[in-house]
C-alpha atoms as one frame of an Amber mdcrd trajectory, in Angstrom:
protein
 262.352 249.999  -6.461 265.606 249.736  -8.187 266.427 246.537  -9.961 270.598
 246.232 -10.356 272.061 243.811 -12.353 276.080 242.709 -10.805 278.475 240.392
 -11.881 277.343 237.588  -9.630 280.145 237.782  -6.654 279.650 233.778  -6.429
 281.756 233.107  -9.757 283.029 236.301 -10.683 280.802 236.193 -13.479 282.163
 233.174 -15.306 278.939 231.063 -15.355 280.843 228.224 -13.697 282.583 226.968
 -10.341 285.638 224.998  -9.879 284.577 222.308  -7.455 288.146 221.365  -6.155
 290.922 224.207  -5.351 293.346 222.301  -7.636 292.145 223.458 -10.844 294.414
 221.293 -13.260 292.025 217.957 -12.375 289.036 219.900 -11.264 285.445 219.956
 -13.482 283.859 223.132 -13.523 280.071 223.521 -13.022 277.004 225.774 -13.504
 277.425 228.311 -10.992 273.738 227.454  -8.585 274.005 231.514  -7.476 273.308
 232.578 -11.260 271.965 229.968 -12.881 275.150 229.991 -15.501 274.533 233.525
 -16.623 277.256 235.065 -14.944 275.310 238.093 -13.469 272.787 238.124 -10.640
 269.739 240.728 -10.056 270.041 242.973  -6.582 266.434 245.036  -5.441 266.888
 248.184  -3.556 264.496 250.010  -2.494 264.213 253.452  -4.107 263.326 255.417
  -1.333 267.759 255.317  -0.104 268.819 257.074  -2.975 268.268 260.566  -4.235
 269.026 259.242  -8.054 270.815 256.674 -10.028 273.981 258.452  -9.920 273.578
 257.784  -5.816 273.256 254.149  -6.595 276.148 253.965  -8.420 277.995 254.646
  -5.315 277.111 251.553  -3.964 277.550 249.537  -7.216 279.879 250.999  -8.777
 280.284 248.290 -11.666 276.630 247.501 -11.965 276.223 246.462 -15.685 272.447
 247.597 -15.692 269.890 249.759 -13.448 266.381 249.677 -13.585 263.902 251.812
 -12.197 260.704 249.332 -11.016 257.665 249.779 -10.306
């Protein structure tokens, strides 16, 4: 099992959400996808990829891969 750490795609990795689409009045809040860390853990299973390098293919801009029990 690979563990891959992304930018979480819910805030772009900013940690926060803009609760209103006008952004000069709205309040920004904890982004509930990543807890406010900005980055979000993905498990694939390592049986669909020869080797790391094969997993980059599919995340190319992970910031971290680990190989898991």
């Amino acid at each position: 099992m690979y563990q891959v750490t992304i930018t979480c795609p819910n805030c772009d990795g900013a940690g926060s959400i803009a609760m209103t689409s006008d952004l000069s009045s709205s309040m920004e809040h904890e982004c509930c996808a990543c807890a406010g860390i900005g980055r979000t853990l993905v498990s694939e299973a390592a049986e669909l990829y020869e080797d790391t390098a094969a997993l980059l293919e599919d995340y190319p801009n992970a910031i971290k891969i680990e190989r898991v029990a």
